[in-house]
Backbone as a ProteinNet text record, in pm:
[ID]
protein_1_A
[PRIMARY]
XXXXXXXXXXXXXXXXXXXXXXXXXXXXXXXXXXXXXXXXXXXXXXXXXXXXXXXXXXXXXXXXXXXXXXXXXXXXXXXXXXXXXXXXXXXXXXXXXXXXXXXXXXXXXXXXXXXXXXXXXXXXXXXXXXXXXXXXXXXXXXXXXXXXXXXXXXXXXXXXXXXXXXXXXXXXXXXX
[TERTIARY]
-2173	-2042.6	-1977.1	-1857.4	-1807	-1722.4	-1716.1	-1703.9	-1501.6	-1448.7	-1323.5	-1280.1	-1165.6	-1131.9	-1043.4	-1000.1	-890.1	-769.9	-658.2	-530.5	-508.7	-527.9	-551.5	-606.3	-732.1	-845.2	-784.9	-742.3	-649.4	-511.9	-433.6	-292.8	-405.1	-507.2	-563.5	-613.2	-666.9	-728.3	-605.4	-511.9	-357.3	-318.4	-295.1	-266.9	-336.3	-490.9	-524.4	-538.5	-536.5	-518.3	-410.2	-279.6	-183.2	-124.3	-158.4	-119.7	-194.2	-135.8	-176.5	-217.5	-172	-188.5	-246	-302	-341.1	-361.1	-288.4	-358.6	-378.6	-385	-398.8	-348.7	-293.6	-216.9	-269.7	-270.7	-329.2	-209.2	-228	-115.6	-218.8	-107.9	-137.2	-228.8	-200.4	-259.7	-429.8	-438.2	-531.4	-465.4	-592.5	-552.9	-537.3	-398.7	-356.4	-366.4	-367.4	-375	-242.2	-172.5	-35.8	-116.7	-76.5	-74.7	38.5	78.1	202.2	175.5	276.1	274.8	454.9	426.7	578.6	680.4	612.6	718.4	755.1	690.2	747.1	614.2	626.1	550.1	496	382.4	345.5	330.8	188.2	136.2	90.2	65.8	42.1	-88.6	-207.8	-325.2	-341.1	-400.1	-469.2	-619.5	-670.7	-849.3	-887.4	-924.3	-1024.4	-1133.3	-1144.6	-1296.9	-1276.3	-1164	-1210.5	-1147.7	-1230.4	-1206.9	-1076.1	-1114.8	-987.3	-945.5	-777.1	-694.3	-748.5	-740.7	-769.8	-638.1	-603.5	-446.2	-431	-360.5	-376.4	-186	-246	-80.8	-24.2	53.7	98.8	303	351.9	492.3	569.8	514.8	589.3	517.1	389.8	367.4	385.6	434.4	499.6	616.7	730	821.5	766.9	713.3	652.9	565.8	430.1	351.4	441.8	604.8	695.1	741.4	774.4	844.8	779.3	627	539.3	517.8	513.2	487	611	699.2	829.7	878.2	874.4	837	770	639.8	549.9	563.3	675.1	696.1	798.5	910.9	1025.7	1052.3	1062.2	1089.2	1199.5	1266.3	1481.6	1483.7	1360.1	1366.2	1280.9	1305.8	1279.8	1324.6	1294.6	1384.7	1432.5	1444.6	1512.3	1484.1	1548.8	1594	1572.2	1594.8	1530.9	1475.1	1333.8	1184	1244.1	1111.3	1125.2	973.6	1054.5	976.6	1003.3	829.4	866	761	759.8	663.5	665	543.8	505.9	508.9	601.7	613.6	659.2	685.7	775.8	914.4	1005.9	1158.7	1182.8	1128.7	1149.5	1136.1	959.2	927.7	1000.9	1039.3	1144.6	1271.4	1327.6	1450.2	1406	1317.1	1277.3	1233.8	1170.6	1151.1	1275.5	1373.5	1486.1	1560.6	1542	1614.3	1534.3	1420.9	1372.4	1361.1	1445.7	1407.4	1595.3	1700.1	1802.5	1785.3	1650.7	1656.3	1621.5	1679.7	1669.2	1576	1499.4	1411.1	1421.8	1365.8	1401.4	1430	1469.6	1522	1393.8	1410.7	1317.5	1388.1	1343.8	1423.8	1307	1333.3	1234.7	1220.8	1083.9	1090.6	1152.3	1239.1	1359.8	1513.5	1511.9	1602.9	1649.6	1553.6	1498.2	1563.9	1481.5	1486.6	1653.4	1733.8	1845.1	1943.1	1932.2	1964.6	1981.7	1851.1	1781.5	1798.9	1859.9	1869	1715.9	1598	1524.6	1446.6	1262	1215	1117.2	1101.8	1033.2	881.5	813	686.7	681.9	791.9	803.5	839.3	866.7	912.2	774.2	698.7	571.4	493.2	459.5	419.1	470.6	621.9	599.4	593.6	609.8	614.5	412.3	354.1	189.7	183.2	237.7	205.3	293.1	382.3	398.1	346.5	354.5	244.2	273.4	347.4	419.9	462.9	330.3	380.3	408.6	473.5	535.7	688.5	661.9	755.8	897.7	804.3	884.5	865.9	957.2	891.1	875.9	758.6	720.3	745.1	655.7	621.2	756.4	874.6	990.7	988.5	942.2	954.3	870	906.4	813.6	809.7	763.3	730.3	844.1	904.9	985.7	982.8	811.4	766.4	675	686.2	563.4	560.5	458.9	422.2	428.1	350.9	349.3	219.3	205.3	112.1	163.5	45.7	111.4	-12.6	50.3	-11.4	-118.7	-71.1	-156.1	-255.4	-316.5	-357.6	-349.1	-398.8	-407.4	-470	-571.2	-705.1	-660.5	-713.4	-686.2	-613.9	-755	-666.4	-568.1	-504.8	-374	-320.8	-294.6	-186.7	-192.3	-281.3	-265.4	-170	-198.6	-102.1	28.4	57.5	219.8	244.3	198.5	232.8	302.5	170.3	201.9	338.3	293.9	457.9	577.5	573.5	677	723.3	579.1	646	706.7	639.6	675.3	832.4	884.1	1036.4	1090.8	1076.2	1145	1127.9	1027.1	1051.4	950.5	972	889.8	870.8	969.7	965.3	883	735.8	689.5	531
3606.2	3557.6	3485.9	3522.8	3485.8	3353.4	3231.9	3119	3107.1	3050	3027.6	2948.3	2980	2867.1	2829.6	2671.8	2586.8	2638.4	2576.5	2652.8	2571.7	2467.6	2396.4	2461.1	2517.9	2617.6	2721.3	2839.5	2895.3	2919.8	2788	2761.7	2788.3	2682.7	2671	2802.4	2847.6	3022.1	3104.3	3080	3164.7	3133.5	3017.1	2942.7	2998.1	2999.7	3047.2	3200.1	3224.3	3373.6	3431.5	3370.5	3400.4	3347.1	3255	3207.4	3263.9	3290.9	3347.4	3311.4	3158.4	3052.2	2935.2	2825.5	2692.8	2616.1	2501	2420.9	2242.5	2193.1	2058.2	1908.4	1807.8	1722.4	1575	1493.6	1354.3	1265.4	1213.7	1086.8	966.7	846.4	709.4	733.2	841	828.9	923	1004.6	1049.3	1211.2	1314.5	1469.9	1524.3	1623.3	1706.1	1868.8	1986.4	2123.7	2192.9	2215.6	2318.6	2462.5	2497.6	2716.6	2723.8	2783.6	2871	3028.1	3146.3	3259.1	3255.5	3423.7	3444.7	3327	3282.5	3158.9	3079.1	3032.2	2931.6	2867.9	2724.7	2641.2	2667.3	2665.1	2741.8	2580.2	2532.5	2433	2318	2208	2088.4	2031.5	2035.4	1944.7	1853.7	1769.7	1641.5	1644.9	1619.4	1633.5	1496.6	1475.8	1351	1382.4	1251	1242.3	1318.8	1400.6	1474.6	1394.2	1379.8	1279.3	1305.3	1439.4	1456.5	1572.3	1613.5	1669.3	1808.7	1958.2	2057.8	2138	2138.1	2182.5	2340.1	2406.1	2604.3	2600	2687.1	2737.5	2812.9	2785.3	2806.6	2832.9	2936.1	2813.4	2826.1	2850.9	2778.6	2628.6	2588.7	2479.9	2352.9	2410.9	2339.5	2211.8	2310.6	2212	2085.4	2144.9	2049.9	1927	2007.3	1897.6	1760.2	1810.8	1713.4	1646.9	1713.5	1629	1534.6	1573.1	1463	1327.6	1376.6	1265.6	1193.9	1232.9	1145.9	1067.3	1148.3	1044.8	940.6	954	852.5	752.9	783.8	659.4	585.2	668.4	599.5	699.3	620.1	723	758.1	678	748.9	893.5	900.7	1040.5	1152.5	1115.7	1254	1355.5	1505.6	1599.6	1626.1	1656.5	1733.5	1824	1897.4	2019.5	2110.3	2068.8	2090	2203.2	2237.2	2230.4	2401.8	2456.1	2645.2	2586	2560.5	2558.2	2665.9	2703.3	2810.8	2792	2678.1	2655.1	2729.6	2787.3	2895.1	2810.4	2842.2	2779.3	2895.2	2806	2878	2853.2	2929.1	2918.7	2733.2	2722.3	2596.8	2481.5	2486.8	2418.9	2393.4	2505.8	2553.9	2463.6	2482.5	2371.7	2226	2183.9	2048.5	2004.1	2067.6	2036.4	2037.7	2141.5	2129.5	2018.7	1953.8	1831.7	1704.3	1739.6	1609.1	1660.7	1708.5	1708	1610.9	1622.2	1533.2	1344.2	1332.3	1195.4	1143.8	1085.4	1013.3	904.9	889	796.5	649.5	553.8	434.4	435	579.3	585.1	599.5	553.3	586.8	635.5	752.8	789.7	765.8	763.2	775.5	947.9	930.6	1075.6	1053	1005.7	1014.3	1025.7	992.2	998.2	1141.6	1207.1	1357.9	1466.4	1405.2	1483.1	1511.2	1361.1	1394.4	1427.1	1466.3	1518.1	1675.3	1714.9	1830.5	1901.1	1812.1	1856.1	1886.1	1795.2	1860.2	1749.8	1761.4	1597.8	1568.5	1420.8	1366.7	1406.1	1454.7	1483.5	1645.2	1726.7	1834.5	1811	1691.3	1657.1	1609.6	1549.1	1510	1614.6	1732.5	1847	1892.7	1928.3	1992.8	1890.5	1777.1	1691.5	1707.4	1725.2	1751.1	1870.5	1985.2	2102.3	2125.4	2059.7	2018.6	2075.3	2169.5	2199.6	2165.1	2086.3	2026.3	1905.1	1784	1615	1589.3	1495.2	1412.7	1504.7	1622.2	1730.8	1707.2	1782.6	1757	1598.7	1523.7	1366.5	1370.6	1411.8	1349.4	1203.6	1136.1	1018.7	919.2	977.2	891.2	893.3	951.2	967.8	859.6	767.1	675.5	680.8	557.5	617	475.9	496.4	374.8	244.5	175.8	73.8	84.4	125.1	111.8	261.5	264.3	374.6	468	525.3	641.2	689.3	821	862.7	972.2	999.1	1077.5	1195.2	1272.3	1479	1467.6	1463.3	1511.7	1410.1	1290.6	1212.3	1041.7	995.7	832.9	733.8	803.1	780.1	648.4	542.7	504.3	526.1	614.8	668.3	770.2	836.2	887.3	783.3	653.5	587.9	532.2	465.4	450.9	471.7	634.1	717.5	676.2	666.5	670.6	542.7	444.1	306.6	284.7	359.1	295.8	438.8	508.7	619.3	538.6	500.5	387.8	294.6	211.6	57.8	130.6	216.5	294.8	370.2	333.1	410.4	249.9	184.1	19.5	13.3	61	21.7	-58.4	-198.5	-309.6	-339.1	-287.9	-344.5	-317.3	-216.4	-144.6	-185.2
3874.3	3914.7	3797.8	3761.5	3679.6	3704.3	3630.1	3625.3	3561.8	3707.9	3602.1	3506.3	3402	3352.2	3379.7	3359.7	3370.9	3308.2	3364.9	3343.5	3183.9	3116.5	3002.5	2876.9	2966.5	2904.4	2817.8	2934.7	2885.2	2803.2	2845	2740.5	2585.5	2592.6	2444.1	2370.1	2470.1	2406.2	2393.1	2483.7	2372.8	2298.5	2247.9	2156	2021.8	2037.5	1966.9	1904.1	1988.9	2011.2	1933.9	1969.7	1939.3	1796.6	1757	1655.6	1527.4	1445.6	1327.9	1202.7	1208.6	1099.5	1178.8	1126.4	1173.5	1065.7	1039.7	925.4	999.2	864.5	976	921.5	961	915	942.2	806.2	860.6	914.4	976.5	1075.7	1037.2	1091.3	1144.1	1244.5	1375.6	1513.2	1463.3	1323.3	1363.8	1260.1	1288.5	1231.6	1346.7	1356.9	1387.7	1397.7	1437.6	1376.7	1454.6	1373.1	1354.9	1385.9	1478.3	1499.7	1516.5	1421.1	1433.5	1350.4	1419.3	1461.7	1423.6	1371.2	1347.4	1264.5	1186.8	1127.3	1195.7	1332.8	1372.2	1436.4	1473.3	1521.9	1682.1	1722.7	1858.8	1958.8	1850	1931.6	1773.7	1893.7	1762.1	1868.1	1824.1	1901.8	1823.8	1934.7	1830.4	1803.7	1693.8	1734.9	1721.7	1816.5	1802	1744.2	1635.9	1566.5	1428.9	1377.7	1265	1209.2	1039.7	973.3	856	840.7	684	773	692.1	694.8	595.8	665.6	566.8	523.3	409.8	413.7	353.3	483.9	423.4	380.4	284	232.1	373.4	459.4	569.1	594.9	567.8	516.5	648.3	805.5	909.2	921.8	873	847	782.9	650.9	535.9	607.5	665.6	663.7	779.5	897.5	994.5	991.8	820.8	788.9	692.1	670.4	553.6	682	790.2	859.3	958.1	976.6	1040.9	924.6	796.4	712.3	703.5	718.2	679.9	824.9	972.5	1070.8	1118.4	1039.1	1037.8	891.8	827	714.3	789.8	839.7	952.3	1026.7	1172.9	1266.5	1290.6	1219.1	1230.5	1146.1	1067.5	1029.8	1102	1197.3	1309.6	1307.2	1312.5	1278.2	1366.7	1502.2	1620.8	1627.7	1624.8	1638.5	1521.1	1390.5	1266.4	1219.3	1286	1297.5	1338.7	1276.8	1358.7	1457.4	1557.5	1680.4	1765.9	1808.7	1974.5	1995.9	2115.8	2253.5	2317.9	2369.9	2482.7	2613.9	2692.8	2842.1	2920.5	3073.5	3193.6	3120.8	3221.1	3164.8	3144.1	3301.7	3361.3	3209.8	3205.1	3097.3	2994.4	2901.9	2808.2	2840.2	2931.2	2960	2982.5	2988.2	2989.1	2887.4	2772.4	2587.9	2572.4	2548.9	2516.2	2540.1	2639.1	2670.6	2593.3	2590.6	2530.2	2366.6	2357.8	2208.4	2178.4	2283.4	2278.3	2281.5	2278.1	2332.9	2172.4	2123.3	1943.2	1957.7	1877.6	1907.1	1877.9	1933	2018	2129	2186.4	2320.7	2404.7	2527.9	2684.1	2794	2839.8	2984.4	3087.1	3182.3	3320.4	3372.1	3401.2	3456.8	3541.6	3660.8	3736.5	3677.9	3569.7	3516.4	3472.1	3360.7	3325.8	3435.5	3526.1	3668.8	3718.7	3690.3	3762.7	3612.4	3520.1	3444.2	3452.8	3476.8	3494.7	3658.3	3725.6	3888.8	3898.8	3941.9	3936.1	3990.9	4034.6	4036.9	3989.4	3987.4	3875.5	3880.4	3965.1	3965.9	3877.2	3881.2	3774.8	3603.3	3611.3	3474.5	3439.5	3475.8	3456.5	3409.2	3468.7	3500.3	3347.5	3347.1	3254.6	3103.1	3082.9	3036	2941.4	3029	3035.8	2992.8	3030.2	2956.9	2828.6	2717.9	2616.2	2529.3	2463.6	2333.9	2223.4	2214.3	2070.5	2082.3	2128	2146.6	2030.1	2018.5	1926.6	1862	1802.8	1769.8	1897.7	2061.7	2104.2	2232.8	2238.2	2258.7	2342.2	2418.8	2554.2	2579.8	2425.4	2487	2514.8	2497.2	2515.3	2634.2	2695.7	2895	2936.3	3025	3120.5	3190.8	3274.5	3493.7	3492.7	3624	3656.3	3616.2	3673.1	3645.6	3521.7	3432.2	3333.7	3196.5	3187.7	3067.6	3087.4	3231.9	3296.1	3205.1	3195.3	3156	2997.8	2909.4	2821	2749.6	2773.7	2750	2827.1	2923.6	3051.2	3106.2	3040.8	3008.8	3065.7	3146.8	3138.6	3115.5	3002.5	2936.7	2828.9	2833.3	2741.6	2594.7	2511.1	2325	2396.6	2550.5	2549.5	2541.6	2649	2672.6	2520.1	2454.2	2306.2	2211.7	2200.6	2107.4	2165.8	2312	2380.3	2344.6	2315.7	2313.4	2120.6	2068.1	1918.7	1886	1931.3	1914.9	1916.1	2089.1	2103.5	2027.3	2010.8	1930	1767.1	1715.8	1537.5	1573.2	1696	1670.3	1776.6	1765.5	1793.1	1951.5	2044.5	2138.7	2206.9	2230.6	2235.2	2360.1	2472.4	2648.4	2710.8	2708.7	2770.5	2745.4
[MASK]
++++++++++++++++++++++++++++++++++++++++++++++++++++++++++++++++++++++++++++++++++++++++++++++++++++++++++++++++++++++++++++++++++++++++++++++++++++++++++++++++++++++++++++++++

């Protein structure tokens, strides 16, 4: 009997699958690995625990690994829109990155907020908020829960809420 996998499982094995390049990027929060396919950016993971950054001549990578380093010197240099990004989602999904890639950073919306932006509700903004394949690129973590942090990439694990906190405070936002 064959054993299923998780719907997570799977995003990751297309990801890989599909992507044709992968290299990998050091941060403040930690190393990163870029797959991107077709010249453009697919997915961005985080690895916990790996210690150095391995860097492949990649050139849908190039501009992404300049523009993670230059976000993490200041975050007013965020690129937006910028970036040859293409996240693999539902349509749905797709229209909900797109929107959060409008929010400039310092900013926080509420996933209720998202929602009534989006005609839509906040337990789907979450949702797709979690299936994200490009945090930080595209800002989840600017999204919160009404009262508090909410949760961030799928995550309410401590080193997640972590990363969502110091994201926050490195683009000026101190209330949370």
């Amino acid at each position: 009997m064959r054993r299923r996998t998780t719907s997570r499982r799977k995003e990751n094995q297309e990801a890989r699958a599909d992507s044709s390049t992968r290299c990998r990027v050091a941060t403040p929060l930690g190393v990163f690995e870029l797959h991107a396919g077709e010249g453009y950016l697919n997915a961005l993971r985080f690895l916990p625990g790996v210690a150095a950054a391995k860097t492949l001549g990649c050139p849908a990578c190039a501009p992404v690994r300049a523009a993670l380093r230059a976000y993490f010197l200041d975050a007013r240099s965020w690129p937006g829109t910028a970036l040859p990004l293409r996240p693999r989602g539902t349509p749905f999904q797709r229209r909900v990155w797109k929107q959060l890639l409008r929010i400039p950073p310092g900013c926080v919306l509420s996933y209720g907020d998202l929602a009534r932006l989006l005609r839509s509700a906040p337990r789907a903004m979450g949702q797709a908020c979690r299936r994200n394949p490009l945090s930080i690129l595209v800002p989840c973590h600017r999204i919160v829960a009404s009262r508090g942090l909410g949760g961030y990439h799928g995550g309410s694990r401590a080193p997640d809420l972590e990363r969502k906190r110091w994201l926050l405070r490195h683009e000026g936002v101190s209330s949370l």
